[in-house]
Chimera marker file (.cmm) of the C-alpha trace (Angstrom):
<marker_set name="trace">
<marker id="1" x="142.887" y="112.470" z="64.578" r="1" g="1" b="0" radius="0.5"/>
<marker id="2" x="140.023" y="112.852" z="67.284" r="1" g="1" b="0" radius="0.5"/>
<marker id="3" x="142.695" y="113.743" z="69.736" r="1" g="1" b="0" radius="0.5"/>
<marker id="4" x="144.385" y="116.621" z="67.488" r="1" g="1" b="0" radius="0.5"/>
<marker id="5" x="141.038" y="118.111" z="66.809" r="1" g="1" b="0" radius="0.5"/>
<marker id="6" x="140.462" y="118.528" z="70.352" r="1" g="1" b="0" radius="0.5"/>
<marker id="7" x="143.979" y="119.821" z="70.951" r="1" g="1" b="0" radius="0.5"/>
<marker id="8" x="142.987" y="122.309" z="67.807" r="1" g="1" b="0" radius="0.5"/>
<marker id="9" x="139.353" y="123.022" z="69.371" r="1" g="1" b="0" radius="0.5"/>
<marker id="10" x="140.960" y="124.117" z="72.960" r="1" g="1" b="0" radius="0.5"/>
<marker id="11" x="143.427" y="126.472" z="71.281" r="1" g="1" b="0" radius="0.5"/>
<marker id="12" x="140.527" y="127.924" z="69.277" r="1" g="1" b="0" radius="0.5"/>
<marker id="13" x="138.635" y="128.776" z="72.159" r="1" g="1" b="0" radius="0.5"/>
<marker id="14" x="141.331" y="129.956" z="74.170" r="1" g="1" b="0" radius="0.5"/>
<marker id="15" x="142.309" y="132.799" z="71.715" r="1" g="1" b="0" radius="0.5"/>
<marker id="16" x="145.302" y="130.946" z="69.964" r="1" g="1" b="0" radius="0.5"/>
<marker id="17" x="144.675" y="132.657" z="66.105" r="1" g="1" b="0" radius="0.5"/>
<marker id="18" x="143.837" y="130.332" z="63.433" r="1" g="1" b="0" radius="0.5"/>
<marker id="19" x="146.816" y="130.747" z="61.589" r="1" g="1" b="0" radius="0.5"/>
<marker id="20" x="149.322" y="129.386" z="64.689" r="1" g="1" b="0" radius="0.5"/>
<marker id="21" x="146.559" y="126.375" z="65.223" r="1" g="1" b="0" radius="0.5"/>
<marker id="22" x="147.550" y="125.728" z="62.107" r="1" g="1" b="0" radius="0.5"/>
<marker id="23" x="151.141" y="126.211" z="62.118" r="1" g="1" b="0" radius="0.5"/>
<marker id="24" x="150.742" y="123.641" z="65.020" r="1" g="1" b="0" radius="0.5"/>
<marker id="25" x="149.059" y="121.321" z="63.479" r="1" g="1" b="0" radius="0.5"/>
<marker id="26" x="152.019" y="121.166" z="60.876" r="1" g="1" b="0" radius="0.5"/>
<marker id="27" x="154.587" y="121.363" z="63.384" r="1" g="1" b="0" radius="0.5"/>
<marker id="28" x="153.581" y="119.736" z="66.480" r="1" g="1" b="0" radius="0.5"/>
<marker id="29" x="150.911" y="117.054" z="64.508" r="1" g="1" b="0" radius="0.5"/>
<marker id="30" x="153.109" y="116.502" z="61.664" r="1" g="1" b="0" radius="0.5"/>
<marker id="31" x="149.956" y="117.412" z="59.244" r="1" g="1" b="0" radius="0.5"/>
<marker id="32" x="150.721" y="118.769" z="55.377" r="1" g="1" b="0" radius="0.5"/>
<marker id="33" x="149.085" y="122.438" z="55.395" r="1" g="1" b="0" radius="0.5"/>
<marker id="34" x="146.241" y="121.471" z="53.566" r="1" g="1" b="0" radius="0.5"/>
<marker id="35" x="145.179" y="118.710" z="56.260" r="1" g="1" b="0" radius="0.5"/>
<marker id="36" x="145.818" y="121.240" z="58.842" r="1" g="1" b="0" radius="0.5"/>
<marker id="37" x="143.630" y="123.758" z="57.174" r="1" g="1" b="0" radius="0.5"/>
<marker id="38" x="140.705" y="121.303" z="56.958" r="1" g="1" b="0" radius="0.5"/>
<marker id="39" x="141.606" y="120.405" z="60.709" r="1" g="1" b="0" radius="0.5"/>
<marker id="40" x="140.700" y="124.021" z="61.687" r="1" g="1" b="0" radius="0.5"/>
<marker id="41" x="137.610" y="124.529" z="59.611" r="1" g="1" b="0" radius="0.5"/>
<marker id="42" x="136.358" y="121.132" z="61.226" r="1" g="1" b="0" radius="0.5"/>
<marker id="43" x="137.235" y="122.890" z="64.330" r="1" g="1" b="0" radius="0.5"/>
<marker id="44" x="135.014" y="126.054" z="63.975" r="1" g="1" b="0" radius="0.5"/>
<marker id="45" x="132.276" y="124.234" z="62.645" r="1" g="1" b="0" radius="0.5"/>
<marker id="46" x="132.227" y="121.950" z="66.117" r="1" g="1" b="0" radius="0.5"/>
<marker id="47" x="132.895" y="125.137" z="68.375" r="1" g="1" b="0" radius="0.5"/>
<marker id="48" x="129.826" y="126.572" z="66.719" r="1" g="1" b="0" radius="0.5"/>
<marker id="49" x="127.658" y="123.258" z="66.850" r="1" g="1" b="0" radius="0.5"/>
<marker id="50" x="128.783" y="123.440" z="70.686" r="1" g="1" b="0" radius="0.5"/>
<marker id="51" x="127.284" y="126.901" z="70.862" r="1" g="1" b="0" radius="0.5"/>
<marker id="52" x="124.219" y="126.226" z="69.514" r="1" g="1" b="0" radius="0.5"/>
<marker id="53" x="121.776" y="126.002" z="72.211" r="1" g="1" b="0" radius="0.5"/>
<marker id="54" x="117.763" y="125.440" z="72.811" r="1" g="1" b="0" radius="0.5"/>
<marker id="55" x="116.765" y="128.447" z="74.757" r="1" g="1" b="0" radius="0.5"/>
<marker id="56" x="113.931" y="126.596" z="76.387" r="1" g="1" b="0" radius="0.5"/>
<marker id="57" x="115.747" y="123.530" z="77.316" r="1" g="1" b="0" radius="0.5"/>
<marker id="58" x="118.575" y="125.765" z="79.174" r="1" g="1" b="0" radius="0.5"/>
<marker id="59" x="116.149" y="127.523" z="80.835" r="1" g="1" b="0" radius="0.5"/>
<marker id="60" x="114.139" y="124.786" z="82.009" r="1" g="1" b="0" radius="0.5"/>
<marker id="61" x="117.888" y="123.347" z="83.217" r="1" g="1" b="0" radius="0.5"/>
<marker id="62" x="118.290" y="126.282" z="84.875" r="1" g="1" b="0" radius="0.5"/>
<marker id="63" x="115.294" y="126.838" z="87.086" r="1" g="1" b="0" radius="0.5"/>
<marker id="64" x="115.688" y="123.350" z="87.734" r="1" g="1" b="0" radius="0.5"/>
<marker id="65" x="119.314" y="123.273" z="89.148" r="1" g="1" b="0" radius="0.5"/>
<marker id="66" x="117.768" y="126.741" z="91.341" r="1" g="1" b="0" radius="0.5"/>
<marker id="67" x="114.872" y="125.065" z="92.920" r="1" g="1" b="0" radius="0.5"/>
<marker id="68" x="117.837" y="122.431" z="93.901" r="1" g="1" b="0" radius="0.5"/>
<marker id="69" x="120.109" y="124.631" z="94.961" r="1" g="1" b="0" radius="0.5"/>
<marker id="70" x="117.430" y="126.263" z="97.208" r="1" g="1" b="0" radius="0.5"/>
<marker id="71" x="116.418" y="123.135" z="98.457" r="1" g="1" b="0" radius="0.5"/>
<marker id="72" x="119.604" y="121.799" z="99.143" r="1" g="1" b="0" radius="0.5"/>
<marker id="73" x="120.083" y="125.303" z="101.233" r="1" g="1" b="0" radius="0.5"/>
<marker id="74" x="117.179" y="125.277" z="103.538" r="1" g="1" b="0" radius="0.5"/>
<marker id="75" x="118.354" y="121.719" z="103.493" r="1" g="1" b="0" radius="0.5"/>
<marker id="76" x="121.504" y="122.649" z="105.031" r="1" g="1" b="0" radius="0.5"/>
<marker id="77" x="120.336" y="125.511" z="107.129" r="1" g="1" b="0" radius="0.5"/>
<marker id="78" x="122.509" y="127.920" z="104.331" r="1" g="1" b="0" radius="0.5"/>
<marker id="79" x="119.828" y="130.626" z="104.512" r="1" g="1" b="0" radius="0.5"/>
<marker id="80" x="121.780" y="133.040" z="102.593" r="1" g="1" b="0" radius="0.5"/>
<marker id="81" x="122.946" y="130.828" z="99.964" r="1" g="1" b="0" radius="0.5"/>
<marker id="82" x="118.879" y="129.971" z="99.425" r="1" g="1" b="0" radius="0.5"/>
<marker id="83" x="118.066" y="133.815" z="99.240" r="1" g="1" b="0" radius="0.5"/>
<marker id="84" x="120.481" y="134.108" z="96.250" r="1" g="1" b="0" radius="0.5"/>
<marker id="85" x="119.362" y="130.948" z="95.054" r="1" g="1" b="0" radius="0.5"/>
<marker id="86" x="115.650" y="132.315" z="95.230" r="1" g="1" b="0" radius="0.5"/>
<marker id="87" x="116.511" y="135.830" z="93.767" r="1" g="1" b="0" radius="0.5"/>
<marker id="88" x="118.259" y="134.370" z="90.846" r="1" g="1" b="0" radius="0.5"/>
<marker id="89" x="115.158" y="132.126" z="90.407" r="1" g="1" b="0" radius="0.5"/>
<marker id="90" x="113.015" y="135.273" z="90.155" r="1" g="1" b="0" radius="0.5"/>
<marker id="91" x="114.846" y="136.890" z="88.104" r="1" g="1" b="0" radius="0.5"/>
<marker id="92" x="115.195" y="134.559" z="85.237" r="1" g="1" b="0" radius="0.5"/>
<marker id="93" x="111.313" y="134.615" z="85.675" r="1" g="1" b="0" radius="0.5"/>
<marker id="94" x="111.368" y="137.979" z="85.392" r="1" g="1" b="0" radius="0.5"/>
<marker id="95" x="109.328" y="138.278" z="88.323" r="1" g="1" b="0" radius="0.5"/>
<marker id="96" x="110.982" y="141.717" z="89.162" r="1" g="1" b="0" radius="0.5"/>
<marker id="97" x="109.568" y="142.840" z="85.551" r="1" g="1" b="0" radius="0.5"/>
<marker id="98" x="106.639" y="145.540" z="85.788" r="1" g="1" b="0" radius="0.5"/>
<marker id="99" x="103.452" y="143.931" z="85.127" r="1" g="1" b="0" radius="0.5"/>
<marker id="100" x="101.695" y="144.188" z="81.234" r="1" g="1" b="0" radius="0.5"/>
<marker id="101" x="98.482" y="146.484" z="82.046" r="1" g="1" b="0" radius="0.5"/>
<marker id="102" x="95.486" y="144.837" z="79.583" r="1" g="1" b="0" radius="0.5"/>
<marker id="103" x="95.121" y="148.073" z="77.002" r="1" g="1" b="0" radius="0.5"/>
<marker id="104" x="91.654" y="147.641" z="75.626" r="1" g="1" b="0" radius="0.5"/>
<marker id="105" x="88.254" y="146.505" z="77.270" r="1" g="1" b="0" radius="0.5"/>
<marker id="106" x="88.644" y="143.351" z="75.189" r="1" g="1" b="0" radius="0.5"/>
<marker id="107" x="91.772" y="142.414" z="76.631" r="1" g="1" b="0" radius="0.5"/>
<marker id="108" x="90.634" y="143.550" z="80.310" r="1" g="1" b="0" radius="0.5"/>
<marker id="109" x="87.787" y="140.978" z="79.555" r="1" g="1" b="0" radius="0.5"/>
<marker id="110" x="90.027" y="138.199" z="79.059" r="1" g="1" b="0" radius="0.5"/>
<marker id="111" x="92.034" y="139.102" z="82.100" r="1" g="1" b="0" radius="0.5"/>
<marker id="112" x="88.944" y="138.774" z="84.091" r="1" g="1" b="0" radius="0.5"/>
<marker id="113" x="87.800" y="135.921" z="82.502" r="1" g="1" b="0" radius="0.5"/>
<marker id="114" x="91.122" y="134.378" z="83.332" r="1" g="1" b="0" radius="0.5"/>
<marker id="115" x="91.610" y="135.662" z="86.743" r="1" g="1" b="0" radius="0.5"/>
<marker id="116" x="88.367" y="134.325" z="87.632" r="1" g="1" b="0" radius="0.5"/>
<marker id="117" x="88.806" y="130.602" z="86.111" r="1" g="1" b="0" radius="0.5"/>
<marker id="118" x="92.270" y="130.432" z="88.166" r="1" g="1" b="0" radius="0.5"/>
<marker id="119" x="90.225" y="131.371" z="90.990" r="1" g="1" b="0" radius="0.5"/>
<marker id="120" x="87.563" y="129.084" z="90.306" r="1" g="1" b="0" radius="0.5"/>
<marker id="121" x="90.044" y="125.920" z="90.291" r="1" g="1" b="0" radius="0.5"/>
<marker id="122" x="92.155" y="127.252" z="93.731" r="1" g="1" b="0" radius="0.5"/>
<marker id="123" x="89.349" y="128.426" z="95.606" r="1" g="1" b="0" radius="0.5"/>
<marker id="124" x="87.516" y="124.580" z="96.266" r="1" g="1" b="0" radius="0.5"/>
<marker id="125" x="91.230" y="123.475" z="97.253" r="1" g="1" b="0" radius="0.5"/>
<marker id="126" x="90.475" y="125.258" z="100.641" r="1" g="1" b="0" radius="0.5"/>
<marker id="127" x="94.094" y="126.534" z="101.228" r="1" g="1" b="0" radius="0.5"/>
<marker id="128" x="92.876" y="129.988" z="101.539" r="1" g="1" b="0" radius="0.5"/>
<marker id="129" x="89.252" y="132.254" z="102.771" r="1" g="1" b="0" radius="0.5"/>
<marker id="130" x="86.846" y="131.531" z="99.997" r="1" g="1" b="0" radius="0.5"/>
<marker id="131" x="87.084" y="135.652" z="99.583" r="1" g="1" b="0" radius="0.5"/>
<marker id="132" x="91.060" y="136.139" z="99.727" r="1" g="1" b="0" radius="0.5"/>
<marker id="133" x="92.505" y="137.779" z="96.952" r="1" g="1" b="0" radius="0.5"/>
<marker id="134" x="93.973" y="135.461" z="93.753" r="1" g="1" b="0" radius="0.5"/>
<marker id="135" x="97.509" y="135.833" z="95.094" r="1" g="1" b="0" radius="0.5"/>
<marker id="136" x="97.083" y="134.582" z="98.347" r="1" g="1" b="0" radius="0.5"/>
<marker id="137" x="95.167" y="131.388" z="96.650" r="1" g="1" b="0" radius="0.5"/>
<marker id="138" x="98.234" y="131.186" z="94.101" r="1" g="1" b="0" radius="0.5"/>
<marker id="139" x="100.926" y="131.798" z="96.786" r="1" g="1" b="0" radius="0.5"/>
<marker id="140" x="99.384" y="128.895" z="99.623" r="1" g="1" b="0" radius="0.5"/>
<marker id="141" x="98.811" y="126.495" z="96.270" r="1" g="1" b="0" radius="0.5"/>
<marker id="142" x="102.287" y="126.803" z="95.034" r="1" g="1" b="0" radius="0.5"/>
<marker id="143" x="103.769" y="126.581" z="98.978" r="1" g="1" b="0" radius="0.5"/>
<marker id="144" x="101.390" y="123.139" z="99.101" r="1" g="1" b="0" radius="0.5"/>
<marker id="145" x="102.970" y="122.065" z="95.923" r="1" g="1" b="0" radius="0.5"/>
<marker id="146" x="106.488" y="122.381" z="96.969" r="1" g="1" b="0" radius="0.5"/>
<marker id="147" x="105.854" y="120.561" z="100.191" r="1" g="1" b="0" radius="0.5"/>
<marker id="148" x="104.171" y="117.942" z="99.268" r="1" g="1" b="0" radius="0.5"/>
<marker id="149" x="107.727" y="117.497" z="96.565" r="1" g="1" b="0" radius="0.5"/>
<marker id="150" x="109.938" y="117.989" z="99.587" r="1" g="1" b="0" radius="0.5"/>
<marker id="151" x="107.722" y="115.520" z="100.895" r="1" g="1" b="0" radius="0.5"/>
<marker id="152" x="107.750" y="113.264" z="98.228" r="1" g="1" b="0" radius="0.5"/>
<marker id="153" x="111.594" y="113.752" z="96.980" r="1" g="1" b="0" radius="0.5"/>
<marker id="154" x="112.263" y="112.936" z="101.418" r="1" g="1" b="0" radius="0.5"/>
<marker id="155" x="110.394" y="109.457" z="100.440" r="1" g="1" b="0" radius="0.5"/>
<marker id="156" x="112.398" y="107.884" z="97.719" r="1" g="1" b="0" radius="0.5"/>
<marker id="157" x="115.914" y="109.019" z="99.484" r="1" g="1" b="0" radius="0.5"/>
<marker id="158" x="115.051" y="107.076" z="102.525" r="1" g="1" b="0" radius="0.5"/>
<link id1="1" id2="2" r="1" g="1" b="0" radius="0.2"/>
<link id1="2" id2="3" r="1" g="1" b="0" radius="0.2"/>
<link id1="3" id2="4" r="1" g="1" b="0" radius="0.2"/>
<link id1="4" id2="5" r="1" g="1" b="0" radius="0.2"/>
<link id1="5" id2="6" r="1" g="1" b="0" radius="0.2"/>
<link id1="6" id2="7" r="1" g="1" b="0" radius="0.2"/>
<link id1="7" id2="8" r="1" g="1" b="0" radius="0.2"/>
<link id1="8" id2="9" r="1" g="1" b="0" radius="0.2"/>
<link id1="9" id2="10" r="1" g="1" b="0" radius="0.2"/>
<link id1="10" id2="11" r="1" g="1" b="0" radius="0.2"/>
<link id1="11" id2="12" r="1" g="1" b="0" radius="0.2"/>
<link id1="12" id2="13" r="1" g="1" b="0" radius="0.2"/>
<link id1="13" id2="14" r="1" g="1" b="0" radius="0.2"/>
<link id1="14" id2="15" r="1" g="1" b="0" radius="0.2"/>
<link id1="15" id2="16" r="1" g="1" b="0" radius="0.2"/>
<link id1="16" id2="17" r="1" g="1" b="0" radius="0.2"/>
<link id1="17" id2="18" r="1" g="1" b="0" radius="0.2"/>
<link id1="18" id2="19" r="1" g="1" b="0" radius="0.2"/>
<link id1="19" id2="20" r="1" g="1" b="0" radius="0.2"/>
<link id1="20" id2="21" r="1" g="1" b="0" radius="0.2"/>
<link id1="21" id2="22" r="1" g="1" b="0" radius="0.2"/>
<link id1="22" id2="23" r="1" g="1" b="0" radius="0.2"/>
<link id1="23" id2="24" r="1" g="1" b="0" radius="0.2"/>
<link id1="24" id2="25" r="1" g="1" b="0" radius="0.2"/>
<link id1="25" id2="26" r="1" g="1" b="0" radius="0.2"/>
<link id1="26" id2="27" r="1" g="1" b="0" radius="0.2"/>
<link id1="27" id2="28" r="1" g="1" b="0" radius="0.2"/>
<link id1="28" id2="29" r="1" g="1" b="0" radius="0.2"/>
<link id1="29" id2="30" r="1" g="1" b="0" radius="0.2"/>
<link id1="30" id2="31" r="1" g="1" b="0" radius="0.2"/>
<link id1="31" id2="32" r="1" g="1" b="0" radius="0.2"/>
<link id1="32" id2="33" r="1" g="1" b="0" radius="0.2"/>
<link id1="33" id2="34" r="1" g="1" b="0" radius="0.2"/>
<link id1="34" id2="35" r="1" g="1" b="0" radius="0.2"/>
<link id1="35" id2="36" r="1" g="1" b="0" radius="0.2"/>
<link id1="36" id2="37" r="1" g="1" b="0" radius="0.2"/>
<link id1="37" id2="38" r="1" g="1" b="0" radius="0.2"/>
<link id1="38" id2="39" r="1" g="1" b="0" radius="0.2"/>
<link id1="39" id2="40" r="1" g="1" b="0" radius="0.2"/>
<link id1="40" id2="41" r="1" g="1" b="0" radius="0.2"/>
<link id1="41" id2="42" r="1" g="1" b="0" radius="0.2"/>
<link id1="42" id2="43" r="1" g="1" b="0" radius="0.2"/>
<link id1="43" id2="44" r="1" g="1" b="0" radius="0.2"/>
<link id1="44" id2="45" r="1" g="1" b="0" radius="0.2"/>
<link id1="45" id2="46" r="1" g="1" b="0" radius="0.2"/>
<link id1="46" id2="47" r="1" g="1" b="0" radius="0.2"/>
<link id1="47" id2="48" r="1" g="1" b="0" radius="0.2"/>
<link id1="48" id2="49" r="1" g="1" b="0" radius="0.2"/>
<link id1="49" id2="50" r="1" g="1" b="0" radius="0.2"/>
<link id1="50" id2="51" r="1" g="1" b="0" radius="0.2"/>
<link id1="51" id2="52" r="1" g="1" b="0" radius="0.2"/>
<link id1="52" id2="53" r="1" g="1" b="0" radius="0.2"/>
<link id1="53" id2="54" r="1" g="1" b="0" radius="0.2"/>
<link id1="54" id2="55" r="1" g="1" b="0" radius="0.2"/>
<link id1="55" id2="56" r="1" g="1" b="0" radius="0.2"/>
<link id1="56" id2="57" r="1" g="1" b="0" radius="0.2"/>
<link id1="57" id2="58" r="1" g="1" b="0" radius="0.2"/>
<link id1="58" id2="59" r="1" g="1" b="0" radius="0.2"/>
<link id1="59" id2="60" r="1" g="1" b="0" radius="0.2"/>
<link id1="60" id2="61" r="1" g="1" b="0" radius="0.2"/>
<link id1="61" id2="62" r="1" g="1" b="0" radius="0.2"/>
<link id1="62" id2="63" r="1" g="1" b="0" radius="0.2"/>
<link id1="63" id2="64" r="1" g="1" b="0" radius="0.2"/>
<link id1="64" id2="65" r="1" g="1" b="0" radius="0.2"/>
<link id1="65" id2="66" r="1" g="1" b="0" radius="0.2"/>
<link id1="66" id2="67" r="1" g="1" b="0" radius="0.2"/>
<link id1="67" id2="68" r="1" g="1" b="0" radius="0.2"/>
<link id1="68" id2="69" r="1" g="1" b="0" radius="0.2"/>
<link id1="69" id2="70" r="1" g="1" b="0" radius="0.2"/>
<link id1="70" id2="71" r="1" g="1" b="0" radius="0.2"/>
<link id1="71" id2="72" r="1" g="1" b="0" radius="0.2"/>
<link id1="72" id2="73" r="1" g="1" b="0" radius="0.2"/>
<link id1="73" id2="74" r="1" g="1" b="0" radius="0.2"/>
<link id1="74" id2="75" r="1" g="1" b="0" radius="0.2"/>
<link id1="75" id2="76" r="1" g="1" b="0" radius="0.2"/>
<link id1="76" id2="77" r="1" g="1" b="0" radius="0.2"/>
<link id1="77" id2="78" r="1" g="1" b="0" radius="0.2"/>
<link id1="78" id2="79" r="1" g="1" b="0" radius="0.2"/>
<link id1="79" id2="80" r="1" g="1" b="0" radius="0.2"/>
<link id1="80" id2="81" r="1" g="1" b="0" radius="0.2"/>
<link id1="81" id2="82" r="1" g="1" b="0" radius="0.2"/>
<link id1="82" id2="83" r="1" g="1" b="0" radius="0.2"/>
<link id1="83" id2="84" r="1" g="1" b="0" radius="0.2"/>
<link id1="84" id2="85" r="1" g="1" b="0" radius="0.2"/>
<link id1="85" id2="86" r="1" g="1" b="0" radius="0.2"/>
<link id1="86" id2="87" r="1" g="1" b="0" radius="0.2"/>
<link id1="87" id2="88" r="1" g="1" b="0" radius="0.2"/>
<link id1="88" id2="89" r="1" g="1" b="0" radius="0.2"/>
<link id1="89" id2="90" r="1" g="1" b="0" radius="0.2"/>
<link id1="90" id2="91" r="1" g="1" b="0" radius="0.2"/>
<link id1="91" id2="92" r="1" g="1" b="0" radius="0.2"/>
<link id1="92" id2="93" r="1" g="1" b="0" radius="0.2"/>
<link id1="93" id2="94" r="1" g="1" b="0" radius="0.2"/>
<link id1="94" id2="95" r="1" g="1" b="0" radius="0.2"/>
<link id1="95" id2="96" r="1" g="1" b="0" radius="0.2"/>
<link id1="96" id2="97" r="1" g="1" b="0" radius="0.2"/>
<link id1="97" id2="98" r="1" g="1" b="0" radius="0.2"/>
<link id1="98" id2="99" r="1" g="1" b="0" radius="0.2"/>
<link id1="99" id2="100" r="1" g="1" b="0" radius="0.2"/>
<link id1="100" id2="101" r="1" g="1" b="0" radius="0.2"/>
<link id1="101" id2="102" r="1" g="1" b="0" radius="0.2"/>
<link id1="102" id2="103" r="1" g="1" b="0" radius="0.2"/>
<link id1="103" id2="104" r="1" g="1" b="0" radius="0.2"/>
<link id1="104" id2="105" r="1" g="1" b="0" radius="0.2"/>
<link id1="105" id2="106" r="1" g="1" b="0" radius="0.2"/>
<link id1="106" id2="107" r="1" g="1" b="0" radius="0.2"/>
<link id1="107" id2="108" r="1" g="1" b="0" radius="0.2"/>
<link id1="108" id2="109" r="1" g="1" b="0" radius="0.2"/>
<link id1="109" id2="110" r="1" g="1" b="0" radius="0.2"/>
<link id1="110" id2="111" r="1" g="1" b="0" radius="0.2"/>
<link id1="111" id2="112" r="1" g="1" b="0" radius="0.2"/>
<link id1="112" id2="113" r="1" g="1" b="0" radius="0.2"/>
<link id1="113" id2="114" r="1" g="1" b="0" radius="0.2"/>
<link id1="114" id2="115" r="1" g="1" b="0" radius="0.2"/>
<link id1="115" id2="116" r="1" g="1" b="0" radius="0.2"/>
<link id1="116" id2="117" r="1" g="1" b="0" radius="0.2"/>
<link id1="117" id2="118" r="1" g="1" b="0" radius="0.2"/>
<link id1="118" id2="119" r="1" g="1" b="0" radius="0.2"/>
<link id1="119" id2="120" r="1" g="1" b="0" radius="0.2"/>
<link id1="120" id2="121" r="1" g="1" b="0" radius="0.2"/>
<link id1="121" id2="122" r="1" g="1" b="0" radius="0.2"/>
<link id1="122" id2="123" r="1" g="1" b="0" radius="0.2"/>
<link id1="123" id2="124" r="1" g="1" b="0" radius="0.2"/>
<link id1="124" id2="125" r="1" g="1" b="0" radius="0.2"/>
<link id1="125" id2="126" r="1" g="1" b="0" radius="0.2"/>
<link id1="126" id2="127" r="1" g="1" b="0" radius="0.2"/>
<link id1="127" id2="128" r="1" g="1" b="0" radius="0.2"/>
<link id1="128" id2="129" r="1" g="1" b="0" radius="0.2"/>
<link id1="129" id2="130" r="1" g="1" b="0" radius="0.2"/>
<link id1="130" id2="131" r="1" g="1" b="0" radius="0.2"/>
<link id1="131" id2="132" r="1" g="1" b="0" radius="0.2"/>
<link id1="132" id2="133" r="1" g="1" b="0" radius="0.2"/>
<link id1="133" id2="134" r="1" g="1" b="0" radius="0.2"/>
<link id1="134" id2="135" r="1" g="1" b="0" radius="0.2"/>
<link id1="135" id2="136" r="1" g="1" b="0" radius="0.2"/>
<link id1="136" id2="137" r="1" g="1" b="0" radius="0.2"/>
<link id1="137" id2="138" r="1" g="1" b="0" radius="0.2"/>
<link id1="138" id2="139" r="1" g="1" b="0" radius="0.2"/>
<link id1="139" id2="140" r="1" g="1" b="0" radius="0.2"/>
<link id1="140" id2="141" r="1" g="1" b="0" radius="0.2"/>
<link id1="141" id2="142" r="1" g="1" b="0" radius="0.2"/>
<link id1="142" id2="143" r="1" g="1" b="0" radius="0.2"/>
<link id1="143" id2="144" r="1" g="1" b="0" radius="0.2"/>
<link id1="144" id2="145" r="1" g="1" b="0" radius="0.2"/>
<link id1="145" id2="146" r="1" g="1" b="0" radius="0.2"/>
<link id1="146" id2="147" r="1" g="1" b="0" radius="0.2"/>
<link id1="147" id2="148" r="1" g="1" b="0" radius="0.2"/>
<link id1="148" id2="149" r="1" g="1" b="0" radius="0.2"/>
<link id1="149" id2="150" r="1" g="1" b="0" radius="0.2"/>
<link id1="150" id2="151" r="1" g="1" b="0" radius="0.2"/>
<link id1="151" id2="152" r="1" g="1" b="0" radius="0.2"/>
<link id1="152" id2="153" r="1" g="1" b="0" radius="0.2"/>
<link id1="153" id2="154" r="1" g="1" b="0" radius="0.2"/>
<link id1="154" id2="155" r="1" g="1" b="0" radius="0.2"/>
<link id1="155" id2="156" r="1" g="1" b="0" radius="0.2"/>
<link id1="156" id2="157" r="1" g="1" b="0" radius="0.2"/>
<link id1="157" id2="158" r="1" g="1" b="0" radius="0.2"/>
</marker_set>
């Protein structure tokens, strides 16, 4: 029966009406009506189990499989095919996104307070002039990060 109720879920999903899956399923499967009803309703409710996703686990997948595909690009010398990779990448992180301007003093407070602890913990790492702006800290940190991966990924493949 597993094999008819994948026969039942591909028509399902590729448009076939309920009511032919199940004239099929009498016809072709040799099932009484009331078997092939329950074979359709056991259908649906695996197409919907199917589509029932974690939204942090895909994206998570998905930024993964990106920093790949860019990797695998600049691997290969496939400059273009990085640059989509990369612009894809920042726009599931909404990095295209306007930034949230802090409304009150309260929450400009916490933005300092927060700028300067992230420039408190990159600023001793020495990537960047003890007085160069957050960014450039963030930007050498995260370029030192991915090379010392590339690095590390280059090690267990050999």
């Amino acid at each position: 029966m597993a094999v008819e109720l994948d026969k039942v879920i591909k028509m399902l999903v590729s448009g076939v009406s309920e009511e032919a899956v199940r004239h099929a399923c009498v016809e072709k499967f040799g099932f009484d009506r009331a078997k092939a009803a329950e074979l359709v309703v056991e259908a649906r409710q695996q197409i919907t189990i199917a589509a029932d996703y974690n939204r942090d686990e895909e994206l998570g997948a998905a930024i993964a499989r990106l920093r790949d595909l860019y990797s695998r690009s600049i691997a290969a010398g496939n400059v273009k095919t990085a640059l989509a990779a990369q612009k894809e990448l920042n726009r599931l992180l909404k990095l295209y996104d306007a930034p949230h301007e802090p409304s009150g003093e309260a929450e400009r407070g916490e933005v300092r307070a927060d700028h300067q602890a992230a420039l408190d913990h990159l600023a001793p790492l020495g990537l960047a002039d003890p007085d160069a702006p957050l960014a450039e800290h963030a930007r050498l940190a995260v370029a030192r990060i991915l090379e010392l991966q590339e690095h590390a990924c280059g090690e267990t493949s050999q």
